[in-house]
Structure formats: C-alpha cells, structure tokens
N, C-alpha and C positions, 0 to 999 in steps of 0.2 A: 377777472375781478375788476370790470372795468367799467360796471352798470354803473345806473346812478343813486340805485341803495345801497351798492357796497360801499362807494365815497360816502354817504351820504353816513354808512354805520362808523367808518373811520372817522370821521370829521368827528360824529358825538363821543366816541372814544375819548378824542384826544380832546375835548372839548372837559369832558369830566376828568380826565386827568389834570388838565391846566386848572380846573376850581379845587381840584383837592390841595395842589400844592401850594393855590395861591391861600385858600384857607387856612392851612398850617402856618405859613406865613405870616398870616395876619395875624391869628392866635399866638404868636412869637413874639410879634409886636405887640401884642395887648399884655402878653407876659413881661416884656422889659419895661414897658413903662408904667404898670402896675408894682414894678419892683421898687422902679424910680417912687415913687409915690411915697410906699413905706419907708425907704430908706430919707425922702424928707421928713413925715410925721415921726422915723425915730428921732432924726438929727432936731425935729423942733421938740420932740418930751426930753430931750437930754439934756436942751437949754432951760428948758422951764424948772426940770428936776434936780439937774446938776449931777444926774445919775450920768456915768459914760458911757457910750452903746458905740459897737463898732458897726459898723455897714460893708457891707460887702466891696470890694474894688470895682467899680462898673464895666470897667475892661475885663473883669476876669471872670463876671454873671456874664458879659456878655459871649467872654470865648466859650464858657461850661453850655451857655442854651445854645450859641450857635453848633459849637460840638453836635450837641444832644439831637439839635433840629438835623444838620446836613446829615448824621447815621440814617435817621428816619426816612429824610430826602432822597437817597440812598438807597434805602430798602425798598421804597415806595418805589421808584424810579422802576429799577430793576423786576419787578414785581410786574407794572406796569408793561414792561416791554416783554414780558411773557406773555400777558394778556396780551397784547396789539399784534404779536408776531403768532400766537394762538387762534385770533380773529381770523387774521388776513390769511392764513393755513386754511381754516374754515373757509372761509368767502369763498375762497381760491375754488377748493374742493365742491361747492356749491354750485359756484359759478362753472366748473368740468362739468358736474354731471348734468345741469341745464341744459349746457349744449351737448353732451350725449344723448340725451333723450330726445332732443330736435332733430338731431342729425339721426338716428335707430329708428323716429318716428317717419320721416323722410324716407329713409331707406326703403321700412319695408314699406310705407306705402304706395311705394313708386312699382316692385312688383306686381304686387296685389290688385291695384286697378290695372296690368298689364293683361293678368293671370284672367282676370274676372270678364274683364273686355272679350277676348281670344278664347273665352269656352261660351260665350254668349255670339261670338260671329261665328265658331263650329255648330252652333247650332240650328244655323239659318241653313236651310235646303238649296238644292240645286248648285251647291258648293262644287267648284273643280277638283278634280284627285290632288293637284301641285296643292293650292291654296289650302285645303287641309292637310297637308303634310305640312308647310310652314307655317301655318296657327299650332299647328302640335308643339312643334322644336321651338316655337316662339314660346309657347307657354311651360316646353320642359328648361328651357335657358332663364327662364325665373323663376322657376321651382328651386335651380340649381342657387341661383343669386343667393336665393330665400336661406338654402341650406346650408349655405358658404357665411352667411350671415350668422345664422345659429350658432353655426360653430366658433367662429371667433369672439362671440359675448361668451360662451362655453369656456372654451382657453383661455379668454382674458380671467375669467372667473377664478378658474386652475390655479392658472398662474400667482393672481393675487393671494390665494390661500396658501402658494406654497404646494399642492398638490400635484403637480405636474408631472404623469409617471412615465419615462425615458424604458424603449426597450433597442437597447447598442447592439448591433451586430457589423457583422463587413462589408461595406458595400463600395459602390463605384459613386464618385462623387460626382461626374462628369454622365453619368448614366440618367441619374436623380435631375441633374440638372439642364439635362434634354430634355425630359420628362414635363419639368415644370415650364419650358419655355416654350414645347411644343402647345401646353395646355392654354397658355396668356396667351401665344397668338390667334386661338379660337374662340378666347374667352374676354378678359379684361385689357387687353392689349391689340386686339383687332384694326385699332385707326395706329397701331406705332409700328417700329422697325423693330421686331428682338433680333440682337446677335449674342451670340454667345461662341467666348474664343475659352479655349483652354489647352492642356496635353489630352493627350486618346482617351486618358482613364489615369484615374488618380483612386488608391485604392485608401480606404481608411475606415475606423469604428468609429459610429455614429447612429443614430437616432434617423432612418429615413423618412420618416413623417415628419417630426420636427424641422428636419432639414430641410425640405419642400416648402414647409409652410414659412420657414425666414426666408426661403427666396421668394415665394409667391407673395408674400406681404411685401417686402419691397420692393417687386415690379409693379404691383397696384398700387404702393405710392408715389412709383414715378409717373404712372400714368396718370393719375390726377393733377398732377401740377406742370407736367412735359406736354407742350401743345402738340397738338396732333400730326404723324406725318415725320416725325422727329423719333429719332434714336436711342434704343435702353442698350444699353450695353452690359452683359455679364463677363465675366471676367475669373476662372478659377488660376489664382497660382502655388503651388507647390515651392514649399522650402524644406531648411534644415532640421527644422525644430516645429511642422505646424505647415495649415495651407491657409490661402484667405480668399473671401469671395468678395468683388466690387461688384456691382451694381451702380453705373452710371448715366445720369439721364443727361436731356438736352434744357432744364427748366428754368427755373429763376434761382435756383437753389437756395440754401438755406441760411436767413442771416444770423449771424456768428450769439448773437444772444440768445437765439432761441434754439442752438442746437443740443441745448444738454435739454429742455424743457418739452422738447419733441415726442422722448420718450418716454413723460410721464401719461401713466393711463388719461385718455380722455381728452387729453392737450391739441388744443388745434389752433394756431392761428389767426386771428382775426374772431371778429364776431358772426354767428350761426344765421342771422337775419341776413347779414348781405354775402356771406363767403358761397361762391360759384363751386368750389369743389365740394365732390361727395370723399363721405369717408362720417367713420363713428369714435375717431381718435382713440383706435385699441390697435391699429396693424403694427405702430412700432414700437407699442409699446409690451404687445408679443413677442416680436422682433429679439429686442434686448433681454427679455425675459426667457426665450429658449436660448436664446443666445449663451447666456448665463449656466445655463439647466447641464448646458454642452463643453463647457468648460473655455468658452470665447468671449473675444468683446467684440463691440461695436461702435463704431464714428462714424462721424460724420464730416465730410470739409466741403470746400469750392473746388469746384472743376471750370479752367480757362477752356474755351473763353466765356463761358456761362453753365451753369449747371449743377448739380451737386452728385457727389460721391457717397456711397455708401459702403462701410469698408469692415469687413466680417472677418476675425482673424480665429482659426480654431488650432487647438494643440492636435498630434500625432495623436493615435493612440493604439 
C-alpha cells in the first residue's frame, strides 16, 4: 500500500474528513451566534415593551451545543476511522494481489518460453543423442516448475476457504524429511548446501503430504533470499510434549516488523518492479496455514550472526 494512488486515496479521505468536521464546526458557530442575536432583539422587545423575557445563560447554550456538537464529533470521528482502517484493509489487499499477479505472471512465464524454446531446438535435425536427452529433462524440469506452481495457488486456495482435507496416519518424521531434502537438492536448492541433522527416526501421526510441503516451502524460501553456496539447515528435535522442525538459512533474515506480515497471503516485501527474488507470496502463507491444520505454530526470529530461523513446533499425537 505504498503506490502513489493509495496515498493519494488516503490523503482525499482525510481530506473530506477534516471539511466535514470543520463544517459542523462552522454551523456551531453560526448556531451560537445566531442565538446571541435573538437573545439581543429579545433583551431590545423587553425594553421597548416592558414585557420580561428571560434568555438563556450563554455559558450554559454554550455547554448544551458544545455537548450536543462533541457527541456528534464523536460519533463521526469513530465512524470515520472505520472507514479509513476499512480503506487502507482494501488498499492493502489490492495492493497483495497486484503484486501476485506480477509475480504468478513472471513465474509462469519464465517456464513457458523455456518449455517453448527447448521443443523448438528438439526439433532441429542432426541433433546429438546427449543434447536431446538434456533439452527433454530441461523441458521436463519446467513442466515440473509449471506443476509445483499449480499446486500452491491450488492450496493456497484450500487453505483460504478453510477446505483443507488432512489424511493422519503414522509415519517417520526424519524418513519424510530425507525425502524432502533429497528432492531441493535436485530441485530448488541445487546452488545451496541442505543438511539435515536429527535422531534415526522420530515416530508420530501426522499428515505426510502436508508435512513435506511446510518443509518444502521453507527451504524455497530460504533459498530465495540465502545467497548462493550458503547453508539451509534442517533441524528435527524431539521432546516431552511435541517435536519441532527449524529450518535455518545463511540470509539477511527477517526484520522484526515484518515477521508477523510474512505470513499473510500474498505479502512480500518490497515492491514487485524492483524486488530480485522470485516467489508469488503463497509459500508461507501455506506454511502457517498447514501448520495450523496440524495442530502447530510457526515463528520466525534472527539467527547470529546473520540469518533467520524458521521454527515449527507440532504436538505428540
């Protein structure tokens, strides 16, 4: 919310708020001393008549209008910063999906001329066996992109409706999350270091698709902001009451105002014309969202000497 029509719609807001009040105002003033007025023409028909006429105390029209004005002032007020905190919700949410649809539009079209290129040089003759074997896997690894994409506008979707259907059974936590770090180092995490420390096998009911996919969305948000060559670390530990997964990179990590706003759908950082990272601001917002489904939370802090943590706490069950 930080164009220059969203100011632009605030500023006329408060603009027309400050003529309403100052209007009421003035009509208060035109009330008091239209009061004054009469209570001279009565005080001058009393002396001409001889009739008595009382007039109001000016101190005590003025406390009954002022009363009467600041309720109103008051109300309006109040009224007012429903609307303004109404807008700026809107804006907000506007200004999210803008740069969703920049950042979705980007995405896929980064595949697509990949995809489109690489069935257009397999189609050129005299082609070596090697080289179409890696135009194919080049163009199956953006298909894959393509699908890995789908699916998390899919879930984010779920998710926001509340839909989101969980099948628990027992599985190894430490098995799942081989699974998912073998997959980022072939995949999304090719230029980074994964390690992953834990016990042999941590046994527990859970969701193993959902469970993949919180780890897998935040190893792909480490590695969009963990320069390259630099270290993700996973981390399963086992307690009394519950286990918790970290995920820790090497990046700039996260500054302290924007880590509750991280997880709101669509929320990213900076502006979508100049920001250097990819991403369509749904992975953490999945994230928190299974995370929930699962009966866990999720934080975020600083990691020394630079970095940030990602910190996944689930119950026993």
């Amino acid at each position: 919310m930080k164009g220059p029509s969203s100011r632009r719609t605030l500023w006329l807001f408060a603009a027309l708020a400050a003529y309403i009040a100052a209007q009421f105002i003035w009509w208060a003033v035109l009330l008091l001393r239209r009061d004054a007025e009469i209570d001279k023409l009565r005080s001058q028909l009393s002396n001409y008549t001889g009739v008595g006429s009382t007039a109001m105390d000016p101190s005590r029209r003025l406390l009954m209008v002022g009363g009467e004005a600041g309720v109103f002032l008051l109300l309006l007020f109040l009224f007012l910063l429903f609307m303004y905190r109404a807008v700026r919700r809107e804006l907000r949410a506007a200004s999210a999906q803008r740069n969703f649809l920049l950042a979705v539009t980007h995405e896929l079209r980064t595949p697509i001329a990949a995809i489109k290129l690489q069935l257009q040089t397999l189609a050129r003759p005299n082609l070596a066996l090697d080289q179409r074997d890696s135009l194919r896997q080049g163009a199956t690894d953006e298909a894959d992109r393509l699908a890995l994409l789908t699916e998390k506008v899919l879930l984010a979707t779920s998710a926001e409706e509340g839909s989101i259907t969980l099948h628990t059974q027992e599985l190894d936590v430490m098995e799942a999350m081989r699974s998912v770090t073998e997959r980022a180092r072939a995949t999304s995490a090719r230029s980074h270091l994964i390690v992953l420390n834990g016990p042999e096998q941590l046994i527990t009911r859970s969701d193993a698709h959902a469970l993949r996919s919180v780890a897998e969305n935040l190893i792909e948000n480490a590695t969009k902001y963990a320069p390259s060559g630099t270290t993700i670390s996973l981390e399963v530990k086992a307690g009394n009451n519950g286990w918790r997964l970290l995920v820790m990179d090497e990046g700039p990590g996260v500054a302290e105002e924007e880590r509750e706003r991280i997880f709101e759908r669509f929320y990213r950082a900076g502006s979508e014309e100049t920001r250097t990272a990819k991403g369509t601001g749904l992975g953490l917002y999945i994230v928190q969202r299974l995370v929930q489904r699962l009966g866990g939370t999720v934080e975020v802090r600083g990691r020394r000497p630079q970095g940030a943590i990602f910190a996944v706490s689930f119950p026993h069950r």
